[in-house]
C-alpha positions in Angstrom: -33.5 16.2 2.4 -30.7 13.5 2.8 -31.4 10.4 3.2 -30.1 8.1 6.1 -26.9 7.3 4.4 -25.6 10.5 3.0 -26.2 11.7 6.7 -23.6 9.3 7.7 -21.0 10.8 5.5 -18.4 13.2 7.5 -15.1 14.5 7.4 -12.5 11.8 8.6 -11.0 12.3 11.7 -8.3 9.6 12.3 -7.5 10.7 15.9 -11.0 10.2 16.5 -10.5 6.7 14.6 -7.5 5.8 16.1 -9.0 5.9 19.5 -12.1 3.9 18.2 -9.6 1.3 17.0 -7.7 1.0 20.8 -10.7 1.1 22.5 -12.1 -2.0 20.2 -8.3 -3.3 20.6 -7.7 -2.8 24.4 -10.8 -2.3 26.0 -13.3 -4.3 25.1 -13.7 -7.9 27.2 -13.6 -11.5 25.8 -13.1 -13.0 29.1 -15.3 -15.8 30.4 -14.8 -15.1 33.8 -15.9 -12.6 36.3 -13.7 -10.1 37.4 -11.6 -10.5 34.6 -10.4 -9.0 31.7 -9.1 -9.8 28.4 -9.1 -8.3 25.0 -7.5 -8.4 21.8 -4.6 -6.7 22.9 -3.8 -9.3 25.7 -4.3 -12.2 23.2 -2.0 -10.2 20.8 0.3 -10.0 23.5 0.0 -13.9 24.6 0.7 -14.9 21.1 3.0 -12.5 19.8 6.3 -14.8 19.5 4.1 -16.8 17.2 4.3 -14.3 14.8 6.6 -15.0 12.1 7.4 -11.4 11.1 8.4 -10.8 14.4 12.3 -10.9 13.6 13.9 -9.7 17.0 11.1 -7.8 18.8 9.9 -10.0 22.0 6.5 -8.2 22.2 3.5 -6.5 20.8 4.4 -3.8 23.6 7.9 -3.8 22.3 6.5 -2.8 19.1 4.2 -0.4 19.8 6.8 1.4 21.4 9.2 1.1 18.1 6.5 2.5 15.9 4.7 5.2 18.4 2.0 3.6 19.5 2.4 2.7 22.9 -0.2 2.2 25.8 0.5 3.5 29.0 -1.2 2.3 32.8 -2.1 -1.5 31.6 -2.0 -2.5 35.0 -4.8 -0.5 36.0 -6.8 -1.0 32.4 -6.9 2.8 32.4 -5.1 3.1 29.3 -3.3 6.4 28.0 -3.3 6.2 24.1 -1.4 8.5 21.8 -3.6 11.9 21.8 -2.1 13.0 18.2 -3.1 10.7 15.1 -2.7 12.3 11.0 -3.7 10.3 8.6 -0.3 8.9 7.9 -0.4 8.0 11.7 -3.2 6.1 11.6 -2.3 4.2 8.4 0.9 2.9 9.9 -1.3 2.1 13.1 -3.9 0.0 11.0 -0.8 -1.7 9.2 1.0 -2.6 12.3 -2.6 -4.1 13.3 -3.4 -5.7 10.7 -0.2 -7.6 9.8 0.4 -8.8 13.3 -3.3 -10.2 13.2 -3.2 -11.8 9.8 0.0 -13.0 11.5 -1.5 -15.0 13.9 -4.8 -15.9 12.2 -3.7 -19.6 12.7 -3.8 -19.5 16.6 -6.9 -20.6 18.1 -9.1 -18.3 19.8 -12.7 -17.6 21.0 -15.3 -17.1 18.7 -16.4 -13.9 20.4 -12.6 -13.0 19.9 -12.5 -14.3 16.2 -15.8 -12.1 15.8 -14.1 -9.0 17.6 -11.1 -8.9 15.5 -12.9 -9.2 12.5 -14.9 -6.0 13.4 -11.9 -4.0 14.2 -10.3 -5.3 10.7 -13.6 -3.9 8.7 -13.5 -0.9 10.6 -10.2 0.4 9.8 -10.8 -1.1 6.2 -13.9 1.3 6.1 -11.5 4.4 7.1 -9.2 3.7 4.6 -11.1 3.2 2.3 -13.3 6.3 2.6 -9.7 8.0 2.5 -9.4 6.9 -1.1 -7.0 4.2 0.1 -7.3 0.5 0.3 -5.0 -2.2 1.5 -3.1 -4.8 -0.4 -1.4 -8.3 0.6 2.3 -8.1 -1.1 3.8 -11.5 -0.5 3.5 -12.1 3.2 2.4 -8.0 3.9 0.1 -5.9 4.0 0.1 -2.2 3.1 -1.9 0.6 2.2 -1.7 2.5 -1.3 -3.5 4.6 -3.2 -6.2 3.1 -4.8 -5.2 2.9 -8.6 -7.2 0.4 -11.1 -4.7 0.5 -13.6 -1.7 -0.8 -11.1 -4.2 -3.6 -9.7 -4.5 -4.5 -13.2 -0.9 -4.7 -13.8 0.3 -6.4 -10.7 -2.3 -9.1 -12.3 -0.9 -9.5 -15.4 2.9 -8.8 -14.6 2.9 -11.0 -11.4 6.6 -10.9 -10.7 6.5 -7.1 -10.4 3.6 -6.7 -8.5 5.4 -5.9 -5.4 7.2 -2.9 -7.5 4.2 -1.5 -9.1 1.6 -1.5 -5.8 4.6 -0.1 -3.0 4.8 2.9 -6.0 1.4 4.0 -4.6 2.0 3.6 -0.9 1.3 6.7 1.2 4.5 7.4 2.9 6.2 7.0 -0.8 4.7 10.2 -1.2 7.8 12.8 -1.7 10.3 10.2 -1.6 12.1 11.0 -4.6 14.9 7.8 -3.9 12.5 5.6 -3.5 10.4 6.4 -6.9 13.3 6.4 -8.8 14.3 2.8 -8.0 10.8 1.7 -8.5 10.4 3.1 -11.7 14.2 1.9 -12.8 12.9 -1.6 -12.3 9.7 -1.0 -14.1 12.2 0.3 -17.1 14.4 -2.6 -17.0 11.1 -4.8 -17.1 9.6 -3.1 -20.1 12.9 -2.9 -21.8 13.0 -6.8 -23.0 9.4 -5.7 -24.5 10.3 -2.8 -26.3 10.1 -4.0 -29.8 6.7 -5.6 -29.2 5.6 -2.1 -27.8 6.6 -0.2 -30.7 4.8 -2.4 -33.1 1.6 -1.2 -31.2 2.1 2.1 -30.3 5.5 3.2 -30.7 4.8 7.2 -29.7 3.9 6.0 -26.6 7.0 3.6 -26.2 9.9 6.3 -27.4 8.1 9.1 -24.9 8.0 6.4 -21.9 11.9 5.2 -22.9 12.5 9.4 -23.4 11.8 10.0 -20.0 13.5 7.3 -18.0 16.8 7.9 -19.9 16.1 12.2 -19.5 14.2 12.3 -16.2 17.1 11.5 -13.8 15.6 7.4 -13.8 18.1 5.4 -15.4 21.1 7.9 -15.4 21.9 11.0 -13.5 20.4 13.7 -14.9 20.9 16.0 -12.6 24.9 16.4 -12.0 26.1 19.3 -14.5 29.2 17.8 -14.2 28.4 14.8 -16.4 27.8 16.5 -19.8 26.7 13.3 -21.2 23.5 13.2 -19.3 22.8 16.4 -17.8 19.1 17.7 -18.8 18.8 21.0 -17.4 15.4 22.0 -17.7 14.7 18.9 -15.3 17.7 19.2 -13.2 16.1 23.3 -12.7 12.5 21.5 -11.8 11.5 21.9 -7.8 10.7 18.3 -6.3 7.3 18.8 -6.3 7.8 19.1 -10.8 9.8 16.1 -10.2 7.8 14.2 -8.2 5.1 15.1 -11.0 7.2 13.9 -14.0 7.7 10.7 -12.0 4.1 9.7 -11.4 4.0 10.5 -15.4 6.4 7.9 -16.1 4.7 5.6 -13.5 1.0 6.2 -15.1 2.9 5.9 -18.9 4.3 2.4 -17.8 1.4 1.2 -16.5 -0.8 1.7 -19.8 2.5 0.6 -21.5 1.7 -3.2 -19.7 -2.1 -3.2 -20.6 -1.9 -2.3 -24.4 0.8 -5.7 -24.1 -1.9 -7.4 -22.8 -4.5 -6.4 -24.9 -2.1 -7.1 -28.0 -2.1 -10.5 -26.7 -5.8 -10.3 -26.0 -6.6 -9.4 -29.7 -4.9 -12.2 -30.9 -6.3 -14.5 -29.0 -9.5 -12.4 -30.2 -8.7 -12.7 -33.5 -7.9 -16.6 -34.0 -11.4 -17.3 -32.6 -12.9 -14.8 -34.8 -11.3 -16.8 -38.1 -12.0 -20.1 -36.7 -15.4 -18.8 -37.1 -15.3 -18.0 -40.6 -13.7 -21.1 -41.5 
């Protein structure tokens, strides 16, 4: 017999979470006076040219409608919300939401409001997350990637790249062939200064990661037959889906490539205390 929490496990449905989300959004009531209404969606609404990010949208509604999410019948509080949701839909839902909301964090509000918001926040957090996704604060936004220990790890250590090494994992890179590519160029050209120090620790691992940039249609085109110089081919020949593959190999290879450096300078720290020790 299960117990009470592996009953609670199910199969996501994000239409069915999307809809939770509105409903929490536009239909529950923080109003202190009768007759009234007013939920997170008005305040949203209220605030919205507070919002930094806003650049030239006037309105949450105008946004809503830029990005597919728009609520029809507000005058009458009977609202008509978008029937189909995917996961991808609802992570670009939750990321509208939450940005806009971390956005505005600094107006004042009611604490039944402050308390509401931070209940729809934890329940989209809780989606994701079961989705084997999680969401991550990139300068001044917030996205959802692919949970990945190694590229948290990474984006610690290598601070000024952490931007490039988190959006690798975000879930509408996926198939995005372009994109990846510049990604991983810049993770190349930050790895390059380091290459000497890499190759005094592990220098099989180096020369296949610096292989595959320069013969994996990264750093040079790969691809065109007409260039003779660079053409590979057996990669050129690959379907996407192989190239996407190879890609996320050169991602994964960078990534360890960026914790043995650390380690390296880890173990010497490791070692110094060690023969202070002894001495």
């Amino acid at each position: 017999m299960k117990h009470f929490f592996e009953r609670l496990e199910r199969e996501i449905d994000f239409a069915r979470e999307y809809r939770k989300l509105e409903e929490m959004v536009c239909n529950e009531n923080y109003s202190n006076r009768a007759y009234t209404h007013y939920s997170v969606n008005d305040w949203i609404e209220d605030n919205f040219r507070a919002w930094d990010n806003r650049d030239n949208y006037i309105s949450f509604s105008e946004v809503r409608e830029q990005v597919g999410f728009p609520i029809r019948n507000t005058e009458s509080r009977n609202y008509s919300f978008r029937r189909h949701c995917g996961m991808e839909d609802y992570f670009l839902y939750c990321e509208m939401l939450f940005n806009i909301l971390e956005g505005l964090k600094r107006i004042s509000m009611h604490p039944k409001m402050k308390e509401g918001i931070k209940h729809i926040i934890n329940t989209g957090i809780a989606t994701i997350e079961k989705a084997g996704f999680e969401i991550k604060e990139i300068g001044s936004e917030y996205m959802i990637v692919e949970k990945n220990v190694a590229a948290v790890e990474v984006a610690d250590i290598v601070p000024e790249l952490a931007d490039v090494v988190i959006e690798y994992n975000h879930y509408l890179l996926r198939g995005d062939m372009n994109r990846k590519q510049e990604l991983l160029k810049k993770i190349a050209d930050a790895l390059e200064p380091k290459r000497t120090a890499l190759n005094s620790i592990n220098k099989s691992a180096t020369d296949d990661f610096f292989w595959m940039v320069n013969k994996m249609n990264v750093r040079h085109n790969n691809c065109d037959h007409s260039d003779k110089k660079n053409y590979v081919p057996e990669f050129a020949m690959l379907s996407n889906q192989e190239k996407e593959q190879w890609y996320d190999r050169i991602y994964d290879q960078s990534l360890m490539l960026f914790v043995l450096l650390e380690y390296q300078s880890r173990n010497r720290e490791i070692q110094a205390f060690k023969q202070a020790t002894k001495n």
